[in-house]
Biotite code that builds the C-alpha atoms (Angstrom):
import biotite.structure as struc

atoms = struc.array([
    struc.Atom([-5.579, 40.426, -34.906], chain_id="A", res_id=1, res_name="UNK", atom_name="CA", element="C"),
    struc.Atom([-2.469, 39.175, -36.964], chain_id="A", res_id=2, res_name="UNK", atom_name="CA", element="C"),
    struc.Atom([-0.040, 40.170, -33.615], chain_id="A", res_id=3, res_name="UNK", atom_name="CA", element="C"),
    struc.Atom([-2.714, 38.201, -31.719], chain_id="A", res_id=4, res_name="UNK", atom_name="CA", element="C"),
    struc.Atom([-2.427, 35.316, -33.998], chain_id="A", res_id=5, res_name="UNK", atom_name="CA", element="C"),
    struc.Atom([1.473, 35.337, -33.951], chain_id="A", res_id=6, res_name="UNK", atom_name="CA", element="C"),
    struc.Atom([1.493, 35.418, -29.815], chain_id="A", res_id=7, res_name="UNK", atom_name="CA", element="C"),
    struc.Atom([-0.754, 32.132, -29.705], chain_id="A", res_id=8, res_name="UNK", atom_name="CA", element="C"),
    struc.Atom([1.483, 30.366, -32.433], chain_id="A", res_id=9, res_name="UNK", atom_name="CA", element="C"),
    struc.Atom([4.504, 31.746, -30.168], chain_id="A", res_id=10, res_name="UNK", atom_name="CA", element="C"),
    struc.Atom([2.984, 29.872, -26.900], chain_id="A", res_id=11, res_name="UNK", atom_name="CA", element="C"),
    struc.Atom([1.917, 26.749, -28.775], chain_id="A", res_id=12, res_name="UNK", atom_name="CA", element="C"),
    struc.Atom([5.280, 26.112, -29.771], chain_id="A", res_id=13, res_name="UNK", atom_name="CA", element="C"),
    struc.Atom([7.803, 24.231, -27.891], chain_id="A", res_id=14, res_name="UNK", atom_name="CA", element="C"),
    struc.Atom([10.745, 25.776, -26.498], chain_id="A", res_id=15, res_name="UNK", atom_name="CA", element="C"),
    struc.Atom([14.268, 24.690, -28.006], chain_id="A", res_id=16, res_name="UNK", atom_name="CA", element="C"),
    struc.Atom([15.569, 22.309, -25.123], chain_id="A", res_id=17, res_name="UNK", atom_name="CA", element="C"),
    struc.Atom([12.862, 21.635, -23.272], chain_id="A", res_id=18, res_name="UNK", atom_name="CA", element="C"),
    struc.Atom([11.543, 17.905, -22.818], chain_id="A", res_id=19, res_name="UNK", atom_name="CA", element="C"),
    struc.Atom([7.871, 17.848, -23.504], chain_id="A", res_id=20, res_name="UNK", atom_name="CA", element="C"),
    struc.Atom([5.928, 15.582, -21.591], chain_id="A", res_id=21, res_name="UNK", atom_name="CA", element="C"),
    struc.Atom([5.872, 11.514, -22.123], chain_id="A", res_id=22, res_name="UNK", atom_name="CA", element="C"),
    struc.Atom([3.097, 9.459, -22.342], chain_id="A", res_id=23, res_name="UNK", atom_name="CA", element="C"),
    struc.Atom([3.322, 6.817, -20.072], chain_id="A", res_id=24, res_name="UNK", atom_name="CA", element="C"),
    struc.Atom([0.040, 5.324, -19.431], chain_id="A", res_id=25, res_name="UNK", atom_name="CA", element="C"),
    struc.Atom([0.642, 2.013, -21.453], chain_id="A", res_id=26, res_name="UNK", atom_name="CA", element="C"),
    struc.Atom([4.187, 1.839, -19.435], chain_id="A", res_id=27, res_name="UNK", atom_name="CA", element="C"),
    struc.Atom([5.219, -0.184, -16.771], chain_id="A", res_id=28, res_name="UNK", atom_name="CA", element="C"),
    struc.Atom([7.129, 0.405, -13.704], chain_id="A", res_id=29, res_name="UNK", atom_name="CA", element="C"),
    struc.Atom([8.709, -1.546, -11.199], chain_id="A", res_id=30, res_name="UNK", atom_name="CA", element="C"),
    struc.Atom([9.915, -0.211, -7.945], chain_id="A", res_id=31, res_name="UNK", atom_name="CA", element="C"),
    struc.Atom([12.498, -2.051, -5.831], chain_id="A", res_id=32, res_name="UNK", atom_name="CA", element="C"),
    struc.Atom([12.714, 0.558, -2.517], chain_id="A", res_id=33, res_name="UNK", atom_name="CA", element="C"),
    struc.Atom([9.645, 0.820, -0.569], chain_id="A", res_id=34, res_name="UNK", atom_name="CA", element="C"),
    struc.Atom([8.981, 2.103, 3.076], chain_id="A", res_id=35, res_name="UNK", atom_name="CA", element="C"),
    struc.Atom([6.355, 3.840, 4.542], chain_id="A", res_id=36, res_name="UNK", atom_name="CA", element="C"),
    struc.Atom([3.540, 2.866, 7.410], chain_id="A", res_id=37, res_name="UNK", atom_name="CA", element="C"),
    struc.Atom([-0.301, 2.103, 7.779], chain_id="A", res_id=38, res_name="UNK", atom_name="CA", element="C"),
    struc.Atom([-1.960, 3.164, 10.442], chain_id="A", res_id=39, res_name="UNK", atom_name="CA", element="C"),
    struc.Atom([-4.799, 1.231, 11.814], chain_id="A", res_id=40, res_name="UNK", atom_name="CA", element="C"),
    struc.Atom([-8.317, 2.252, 13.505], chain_id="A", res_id=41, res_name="UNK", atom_name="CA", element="C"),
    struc.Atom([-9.732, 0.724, 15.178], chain_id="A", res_id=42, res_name="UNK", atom_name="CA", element="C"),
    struc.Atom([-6.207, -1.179, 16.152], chain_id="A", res_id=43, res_name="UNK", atom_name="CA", element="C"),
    struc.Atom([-5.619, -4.817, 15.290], chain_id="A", res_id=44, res_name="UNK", atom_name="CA", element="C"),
    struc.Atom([-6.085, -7.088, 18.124], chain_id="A", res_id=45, res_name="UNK", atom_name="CA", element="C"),
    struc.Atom([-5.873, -10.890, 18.459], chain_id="A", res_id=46, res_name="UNK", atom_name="CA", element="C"),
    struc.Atom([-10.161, -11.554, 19.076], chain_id="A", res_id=47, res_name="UNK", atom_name="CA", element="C"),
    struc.Atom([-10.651, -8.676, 17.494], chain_id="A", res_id=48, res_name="UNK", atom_name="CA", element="C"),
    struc.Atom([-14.900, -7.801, 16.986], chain_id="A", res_id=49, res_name="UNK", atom_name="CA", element="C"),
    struc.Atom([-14.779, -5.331, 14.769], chain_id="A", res_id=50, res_name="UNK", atom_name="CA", element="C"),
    struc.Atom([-16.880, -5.261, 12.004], chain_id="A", res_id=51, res_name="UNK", atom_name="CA", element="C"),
    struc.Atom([-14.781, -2.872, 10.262], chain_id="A", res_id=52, res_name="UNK", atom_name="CA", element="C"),
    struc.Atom([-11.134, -1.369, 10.286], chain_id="A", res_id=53, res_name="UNK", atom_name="CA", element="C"),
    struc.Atom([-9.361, 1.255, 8.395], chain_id="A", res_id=54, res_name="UNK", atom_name="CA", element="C"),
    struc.Atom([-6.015, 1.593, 7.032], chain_id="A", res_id=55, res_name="UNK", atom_name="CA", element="C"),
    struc.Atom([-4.329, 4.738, 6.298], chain_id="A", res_id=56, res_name="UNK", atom_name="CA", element="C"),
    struc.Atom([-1.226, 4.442, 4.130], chain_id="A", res_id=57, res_name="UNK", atom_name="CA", element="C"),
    struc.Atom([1.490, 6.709, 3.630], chain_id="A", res_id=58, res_name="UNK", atom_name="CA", element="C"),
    struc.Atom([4.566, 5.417, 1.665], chain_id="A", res_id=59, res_name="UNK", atom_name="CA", element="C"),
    struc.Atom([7.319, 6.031, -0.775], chain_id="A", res_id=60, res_name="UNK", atom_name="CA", element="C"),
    struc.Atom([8.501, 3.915, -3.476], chain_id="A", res_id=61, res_name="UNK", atom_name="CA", element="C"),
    struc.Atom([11.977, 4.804, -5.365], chain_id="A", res_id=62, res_name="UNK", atom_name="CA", element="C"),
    struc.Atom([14.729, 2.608, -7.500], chain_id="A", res_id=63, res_name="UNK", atom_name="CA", element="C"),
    struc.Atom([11.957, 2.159, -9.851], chain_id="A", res_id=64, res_name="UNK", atom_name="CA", element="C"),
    struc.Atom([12.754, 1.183, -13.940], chain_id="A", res_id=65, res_name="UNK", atom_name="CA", element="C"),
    struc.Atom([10.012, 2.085, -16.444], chain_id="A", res_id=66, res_name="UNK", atom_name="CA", element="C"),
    struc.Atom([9.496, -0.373, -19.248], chain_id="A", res_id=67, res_name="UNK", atom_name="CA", element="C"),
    struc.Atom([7.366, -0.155, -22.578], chain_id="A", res_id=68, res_name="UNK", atom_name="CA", element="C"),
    struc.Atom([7.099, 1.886, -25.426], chain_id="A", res_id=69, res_name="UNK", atom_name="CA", element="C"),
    struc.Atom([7.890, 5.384, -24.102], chain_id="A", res_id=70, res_name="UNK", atom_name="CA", element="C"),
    struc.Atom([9.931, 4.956, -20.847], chain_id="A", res_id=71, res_name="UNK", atom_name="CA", element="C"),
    struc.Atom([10.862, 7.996, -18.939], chain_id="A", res_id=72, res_name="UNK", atom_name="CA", element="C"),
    struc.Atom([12.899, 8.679, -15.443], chain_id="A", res_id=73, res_name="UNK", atom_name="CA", element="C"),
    struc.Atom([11.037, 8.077, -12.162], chain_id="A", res_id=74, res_name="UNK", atom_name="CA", element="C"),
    struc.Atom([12.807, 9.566, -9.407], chain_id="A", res_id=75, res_name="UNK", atom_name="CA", element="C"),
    struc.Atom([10.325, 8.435, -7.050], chain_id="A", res_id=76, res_name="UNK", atom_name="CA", element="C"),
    struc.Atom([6.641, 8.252, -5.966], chain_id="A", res_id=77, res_name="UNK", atom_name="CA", element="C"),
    struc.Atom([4.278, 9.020, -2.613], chain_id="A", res_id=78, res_name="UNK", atom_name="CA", element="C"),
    struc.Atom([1.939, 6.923, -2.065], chain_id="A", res_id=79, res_name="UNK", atom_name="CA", element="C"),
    struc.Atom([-1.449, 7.603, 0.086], chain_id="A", res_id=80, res_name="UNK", atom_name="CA", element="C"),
    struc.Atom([-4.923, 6.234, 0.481], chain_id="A", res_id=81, res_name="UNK", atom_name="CA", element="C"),
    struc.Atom([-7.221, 4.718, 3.051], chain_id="A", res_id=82, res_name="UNK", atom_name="CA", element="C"),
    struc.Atom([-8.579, 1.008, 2.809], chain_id="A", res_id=83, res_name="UNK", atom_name="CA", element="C"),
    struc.Atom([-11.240, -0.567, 4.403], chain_id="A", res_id=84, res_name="UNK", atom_name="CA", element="C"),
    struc.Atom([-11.590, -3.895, 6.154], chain_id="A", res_id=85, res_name="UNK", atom_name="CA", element="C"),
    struc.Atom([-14.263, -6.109, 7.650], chain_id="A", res_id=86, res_name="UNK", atom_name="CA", element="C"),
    struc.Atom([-12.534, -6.614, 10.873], chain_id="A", res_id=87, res_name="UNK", atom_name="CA", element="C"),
    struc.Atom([-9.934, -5.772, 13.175], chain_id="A", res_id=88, res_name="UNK", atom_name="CA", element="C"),
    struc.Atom([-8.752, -9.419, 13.888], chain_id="A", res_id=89, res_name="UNK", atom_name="CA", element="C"),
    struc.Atom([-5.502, -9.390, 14.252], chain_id="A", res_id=90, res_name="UNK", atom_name="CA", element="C"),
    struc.Atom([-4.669, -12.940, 13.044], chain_id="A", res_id=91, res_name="UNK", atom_name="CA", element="C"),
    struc.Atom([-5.785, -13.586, 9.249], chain_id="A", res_id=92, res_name="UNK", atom_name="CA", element="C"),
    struc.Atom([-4.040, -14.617, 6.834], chain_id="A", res_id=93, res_name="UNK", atom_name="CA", element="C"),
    struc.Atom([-6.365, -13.194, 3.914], chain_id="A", res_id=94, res_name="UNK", atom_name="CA", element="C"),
    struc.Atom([-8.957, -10.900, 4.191], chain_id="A", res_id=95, res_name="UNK", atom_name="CA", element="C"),
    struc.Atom([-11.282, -8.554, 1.952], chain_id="A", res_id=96, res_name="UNK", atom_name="CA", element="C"),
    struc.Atom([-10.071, -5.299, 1.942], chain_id="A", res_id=97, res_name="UNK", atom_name="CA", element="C"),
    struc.Atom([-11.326, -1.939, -0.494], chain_id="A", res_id=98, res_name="UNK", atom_name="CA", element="C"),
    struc.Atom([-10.375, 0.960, -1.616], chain_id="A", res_id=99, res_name="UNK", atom_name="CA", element="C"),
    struc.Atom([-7.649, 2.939, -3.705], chain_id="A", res_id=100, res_name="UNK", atom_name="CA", element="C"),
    struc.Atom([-3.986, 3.808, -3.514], chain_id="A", res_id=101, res_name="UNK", atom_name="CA", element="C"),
    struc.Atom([-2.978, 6.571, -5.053], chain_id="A", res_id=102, res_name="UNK", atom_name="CA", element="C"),
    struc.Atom([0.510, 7.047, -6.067], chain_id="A", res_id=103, res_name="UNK", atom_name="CA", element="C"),
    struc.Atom([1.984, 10.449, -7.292], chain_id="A", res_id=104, res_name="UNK", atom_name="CA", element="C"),
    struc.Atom([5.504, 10.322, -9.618], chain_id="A", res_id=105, res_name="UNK", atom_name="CA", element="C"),
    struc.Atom([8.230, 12.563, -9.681], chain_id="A", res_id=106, res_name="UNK", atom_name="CA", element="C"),
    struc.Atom([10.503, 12.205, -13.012], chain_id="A", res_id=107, res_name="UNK", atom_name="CA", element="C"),
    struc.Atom([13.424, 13.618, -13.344], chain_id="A", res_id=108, res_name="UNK", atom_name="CA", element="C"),
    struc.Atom([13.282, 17.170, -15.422], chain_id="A", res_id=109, res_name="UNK", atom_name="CA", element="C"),
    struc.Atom([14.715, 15.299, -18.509], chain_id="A", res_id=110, res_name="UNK", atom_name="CA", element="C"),
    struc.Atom([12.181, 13.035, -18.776], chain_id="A", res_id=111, res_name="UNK", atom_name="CA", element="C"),
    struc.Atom([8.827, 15.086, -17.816], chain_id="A", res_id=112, res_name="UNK", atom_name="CA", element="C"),
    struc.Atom([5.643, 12.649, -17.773], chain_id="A", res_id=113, res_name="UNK", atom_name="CA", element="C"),
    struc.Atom([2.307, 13.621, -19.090], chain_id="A", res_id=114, res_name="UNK", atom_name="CA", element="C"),
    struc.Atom([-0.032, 11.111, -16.389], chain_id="A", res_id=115, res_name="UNK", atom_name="CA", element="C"),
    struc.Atom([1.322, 12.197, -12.838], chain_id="A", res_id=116, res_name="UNK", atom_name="CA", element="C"),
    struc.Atom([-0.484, 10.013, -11.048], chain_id="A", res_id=117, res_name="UNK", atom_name="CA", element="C"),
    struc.Atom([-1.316, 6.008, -11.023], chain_id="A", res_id=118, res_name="UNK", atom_name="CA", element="C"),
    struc.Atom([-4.774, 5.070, -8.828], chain_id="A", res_id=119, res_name="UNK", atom_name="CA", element="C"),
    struc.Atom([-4.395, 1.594, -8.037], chain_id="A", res_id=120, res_name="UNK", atom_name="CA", element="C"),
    struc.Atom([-8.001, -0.448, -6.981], chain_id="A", res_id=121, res_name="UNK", atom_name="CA", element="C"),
    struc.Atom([-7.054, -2.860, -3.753], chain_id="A", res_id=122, res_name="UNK", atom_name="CA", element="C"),
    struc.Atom([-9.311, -5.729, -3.297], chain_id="A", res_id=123, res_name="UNK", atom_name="CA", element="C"),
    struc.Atom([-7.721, -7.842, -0.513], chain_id="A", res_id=124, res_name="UNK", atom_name="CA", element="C"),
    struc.Atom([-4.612, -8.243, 1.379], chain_id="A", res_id=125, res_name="UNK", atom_name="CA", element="C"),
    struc.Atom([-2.351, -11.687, 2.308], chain_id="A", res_id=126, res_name="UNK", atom_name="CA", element="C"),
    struc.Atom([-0.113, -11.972, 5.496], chain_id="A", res_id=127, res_name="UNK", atom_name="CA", element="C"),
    struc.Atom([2.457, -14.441, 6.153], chain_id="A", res_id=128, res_name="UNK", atom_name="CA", element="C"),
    struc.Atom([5.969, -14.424, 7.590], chain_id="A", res_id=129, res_name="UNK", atom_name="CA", element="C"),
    struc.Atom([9.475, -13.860, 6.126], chain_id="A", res_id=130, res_name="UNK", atom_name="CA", element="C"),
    struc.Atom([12.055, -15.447, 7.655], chain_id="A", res_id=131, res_name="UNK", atom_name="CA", element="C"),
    struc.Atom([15.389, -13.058, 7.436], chain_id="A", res_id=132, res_name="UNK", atom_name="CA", element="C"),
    struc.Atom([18.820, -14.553, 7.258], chain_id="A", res_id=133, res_name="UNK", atom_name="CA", element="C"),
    struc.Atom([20.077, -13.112, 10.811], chain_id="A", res_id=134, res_name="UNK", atom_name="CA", element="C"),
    struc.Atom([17.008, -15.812, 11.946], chain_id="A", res_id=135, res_name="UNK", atom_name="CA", element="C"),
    struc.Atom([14.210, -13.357, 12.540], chain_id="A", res_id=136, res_name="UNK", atom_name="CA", element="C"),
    struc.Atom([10.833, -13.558, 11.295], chain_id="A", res_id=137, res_name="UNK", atom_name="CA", element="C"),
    struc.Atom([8.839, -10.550, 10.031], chain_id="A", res_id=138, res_name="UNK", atom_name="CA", element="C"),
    struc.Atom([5.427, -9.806, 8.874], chain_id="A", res_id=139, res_name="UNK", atom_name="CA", element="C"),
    struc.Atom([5.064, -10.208, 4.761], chain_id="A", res_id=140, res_name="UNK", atom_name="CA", element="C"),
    struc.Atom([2.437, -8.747, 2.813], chain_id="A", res_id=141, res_name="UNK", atom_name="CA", element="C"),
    struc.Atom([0.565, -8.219, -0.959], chain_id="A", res_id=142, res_name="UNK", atom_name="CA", element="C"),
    struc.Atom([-2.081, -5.844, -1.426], chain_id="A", res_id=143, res_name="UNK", atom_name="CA", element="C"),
    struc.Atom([-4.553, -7.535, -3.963], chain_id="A", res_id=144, res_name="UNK", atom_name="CA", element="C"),
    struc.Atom([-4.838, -5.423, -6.871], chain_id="A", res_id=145, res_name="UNK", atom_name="CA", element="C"),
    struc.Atom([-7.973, -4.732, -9.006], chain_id="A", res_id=146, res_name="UNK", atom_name="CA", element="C"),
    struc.Atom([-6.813, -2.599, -11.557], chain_id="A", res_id=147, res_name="UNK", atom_name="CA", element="C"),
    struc.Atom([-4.697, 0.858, -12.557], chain_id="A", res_id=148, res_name="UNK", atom_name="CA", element="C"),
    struc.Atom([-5.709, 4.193, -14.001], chain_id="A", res_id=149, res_name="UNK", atom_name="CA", element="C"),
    struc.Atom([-3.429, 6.741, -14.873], chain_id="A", res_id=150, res_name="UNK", atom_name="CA", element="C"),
    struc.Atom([0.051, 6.321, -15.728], chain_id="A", res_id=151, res_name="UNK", atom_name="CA", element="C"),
    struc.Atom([1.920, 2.827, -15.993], chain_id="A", res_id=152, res_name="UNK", atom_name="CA", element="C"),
    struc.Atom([-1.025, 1.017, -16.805], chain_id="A", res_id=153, res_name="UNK", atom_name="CA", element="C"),
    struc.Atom([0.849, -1.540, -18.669], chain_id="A", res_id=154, res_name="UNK", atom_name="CA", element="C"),
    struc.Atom([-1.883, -1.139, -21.564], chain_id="A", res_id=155, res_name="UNK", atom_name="CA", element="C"),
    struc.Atom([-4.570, -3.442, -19.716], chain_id="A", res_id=156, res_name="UNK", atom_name="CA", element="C"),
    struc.Atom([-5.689, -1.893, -17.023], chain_id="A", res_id=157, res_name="UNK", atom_name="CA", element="C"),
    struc.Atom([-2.842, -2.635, -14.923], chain_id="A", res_id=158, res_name="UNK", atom_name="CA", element="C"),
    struc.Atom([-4.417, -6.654, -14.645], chain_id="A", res_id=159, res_name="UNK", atom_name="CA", element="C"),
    struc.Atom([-0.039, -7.984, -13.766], chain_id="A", res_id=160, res_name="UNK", atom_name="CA", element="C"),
    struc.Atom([0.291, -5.696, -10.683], chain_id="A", res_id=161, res_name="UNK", atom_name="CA", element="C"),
    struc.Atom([1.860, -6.896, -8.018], chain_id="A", res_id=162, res_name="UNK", atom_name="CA", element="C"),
    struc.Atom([3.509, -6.004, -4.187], chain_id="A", res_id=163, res_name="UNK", atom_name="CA", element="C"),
    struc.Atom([5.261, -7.125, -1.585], chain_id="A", res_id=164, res_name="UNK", atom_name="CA", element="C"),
    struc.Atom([6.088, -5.687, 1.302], chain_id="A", res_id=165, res_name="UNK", atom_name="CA", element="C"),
    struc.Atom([8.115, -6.683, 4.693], chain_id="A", res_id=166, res_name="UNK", atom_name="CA", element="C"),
    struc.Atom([6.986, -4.971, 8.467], chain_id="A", res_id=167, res_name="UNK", atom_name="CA", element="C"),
    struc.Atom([9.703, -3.624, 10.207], chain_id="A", res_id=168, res_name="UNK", atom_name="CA", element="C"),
    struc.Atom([7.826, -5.204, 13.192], chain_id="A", res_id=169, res_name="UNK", atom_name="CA", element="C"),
    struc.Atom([9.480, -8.672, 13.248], chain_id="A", res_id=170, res_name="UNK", atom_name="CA", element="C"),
    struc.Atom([6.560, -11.333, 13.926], chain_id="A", res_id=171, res_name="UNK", atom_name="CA", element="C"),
    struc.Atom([6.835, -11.575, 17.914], chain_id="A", res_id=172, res_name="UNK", atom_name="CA", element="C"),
    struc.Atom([6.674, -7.744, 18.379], chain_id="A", res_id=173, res_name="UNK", atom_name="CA", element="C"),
    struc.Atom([3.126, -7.797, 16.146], chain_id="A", res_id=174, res_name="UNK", atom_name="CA", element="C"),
    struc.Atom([2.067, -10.764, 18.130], chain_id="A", res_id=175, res_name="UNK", atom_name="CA", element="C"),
    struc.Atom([2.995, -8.775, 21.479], chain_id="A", res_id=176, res_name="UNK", atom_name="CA", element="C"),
    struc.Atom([1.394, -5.275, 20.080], chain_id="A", res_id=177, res_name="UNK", atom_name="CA", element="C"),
    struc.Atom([-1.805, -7.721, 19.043], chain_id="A", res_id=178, res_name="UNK", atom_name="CA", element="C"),
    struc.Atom([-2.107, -9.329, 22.341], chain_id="A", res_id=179, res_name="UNK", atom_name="CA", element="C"),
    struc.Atom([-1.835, -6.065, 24.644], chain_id="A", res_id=180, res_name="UNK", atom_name="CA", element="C"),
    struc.Atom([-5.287, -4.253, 25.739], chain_id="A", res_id=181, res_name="UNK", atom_name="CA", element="C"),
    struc.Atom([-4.325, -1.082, 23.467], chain_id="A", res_id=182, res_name="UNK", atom_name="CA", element="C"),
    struc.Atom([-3.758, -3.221, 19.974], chain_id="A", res_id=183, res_name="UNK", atom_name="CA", element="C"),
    struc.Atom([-1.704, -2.857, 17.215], chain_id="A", res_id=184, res_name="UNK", atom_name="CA", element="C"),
    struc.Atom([-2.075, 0.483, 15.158], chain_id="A", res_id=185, res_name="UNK", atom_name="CA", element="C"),
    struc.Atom([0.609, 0.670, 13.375], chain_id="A", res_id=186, res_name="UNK", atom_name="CA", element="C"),
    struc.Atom([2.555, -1.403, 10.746], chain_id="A", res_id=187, res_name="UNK", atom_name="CA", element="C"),
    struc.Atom([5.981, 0.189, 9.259], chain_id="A", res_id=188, res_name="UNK", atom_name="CA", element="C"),
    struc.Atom([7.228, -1.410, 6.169], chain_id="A", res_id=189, res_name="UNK", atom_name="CA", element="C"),
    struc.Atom([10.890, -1.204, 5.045], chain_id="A", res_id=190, res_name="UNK", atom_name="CA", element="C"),
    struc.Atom([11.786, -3.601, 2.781], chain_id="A", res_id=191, res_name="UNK", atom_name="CA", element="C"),
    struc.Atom([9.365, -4.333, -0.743], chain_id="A", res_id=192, res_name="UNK", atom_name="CA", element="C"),
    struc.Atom([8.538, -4.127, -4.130], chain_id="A", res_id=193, res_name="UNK", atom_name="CA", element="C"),
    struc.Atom([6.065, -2.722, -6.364], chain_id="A", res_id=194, res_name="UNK", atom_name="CA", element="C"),
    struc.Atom([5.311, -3.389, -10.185], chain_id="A", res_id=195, res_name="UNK", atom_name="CA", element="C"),
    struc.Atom([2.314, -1.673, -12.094], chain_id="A", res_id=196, res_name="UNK", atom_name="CA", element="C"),
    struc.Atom([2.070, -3.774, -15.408], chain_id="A", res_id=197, res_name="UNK", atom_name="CA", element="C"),
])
């Protein structure tokens, strides 16, 4: 029983040198690289009659700088999730949209984080156009955020978050996509940032 005892106390206790894991759920983060794509079904078309649309998103955030009282080493994070829409027009510059985004962090080894994950509630999205300096215009974005669970909650619920994103698409090419029989599908994103807070 005693040798029993002594082997539990043994595994409870942390090793010399290694990090033990951060709470970072009242944390913020901020993440200044962002590029990924969102796939689109049924595809986006100028006219569009579809009551409904979904969006598949796959993308990676990086450069990020955690903030608040236990800050820890983000190397970067994958995000992924589907969102809903109530229709496939291709020309709206806000619109309802639901569902989650999940995003999954990877700290650096020094620095291991106890919450792994953040699930971020999206409630709408906002497109406009960025004009770049080389005098092109792109597609701009913000995802409409309804709250944060997880890690980098910012201690209330995540109620600062914020996005932006830039297509890769410049404006004329999403127009042209938008305006053919087969739609747009796609959206690629390359430039952006994204703060949980």
């Amino acid at each position: 029983m005693r040798a029993a005892t002594l082997i539990l106390l043994a595994a409870l206790t942390p090793v010399p040198g290694q990090a033990q894991p951060i709470d970072v759920s009242n944390d913020s983060i901020t993440c200044n690289t962002s590029f990924g794509t969102a796939s689109v079904s049924p595809p986006l078309l100028i006219g569009g009659t579809a009551t409904s649309t979904t969006m598949r998103v796959k993308a990676t955030l990086a450069g990020c700088t955690v903030t608040g009282p236990n800050p820890a080493a983000i190397l970067f994070g994958k995000v992924g999730g589907t969102l809903t829409g109530i229709s496939n027009e291709c020309i709206t510059l806000e619109a309802p949209l639901a569902g989650a985004l999940t995003i999954r962090w990877k700290a650096d080894k020094t620095t291991p984080i106890l919450q792994k994950s953040s699930t971020v509630m999206i409630t709408n999205v906002t497109f406009g156009g960025f004009g770049a300096p080389w005098n092109a215009v792109y597609g701009q974005f913000s995802l409409g955020t309804g709250g944060v669970t997880g890690a980098f909650t910012g201690g209330d619920g995540g109620s600062m978050s914020s996005n932006v994103s830039l297509t890769s698409q410049d404006i004329g090419e999403i127009l042209t996509r938008c305006g053919s029989p087969k739609g747009l599908d796609k959206l690629n994103t390359g430039l952006g940032q994204f703060t949980l807070q």
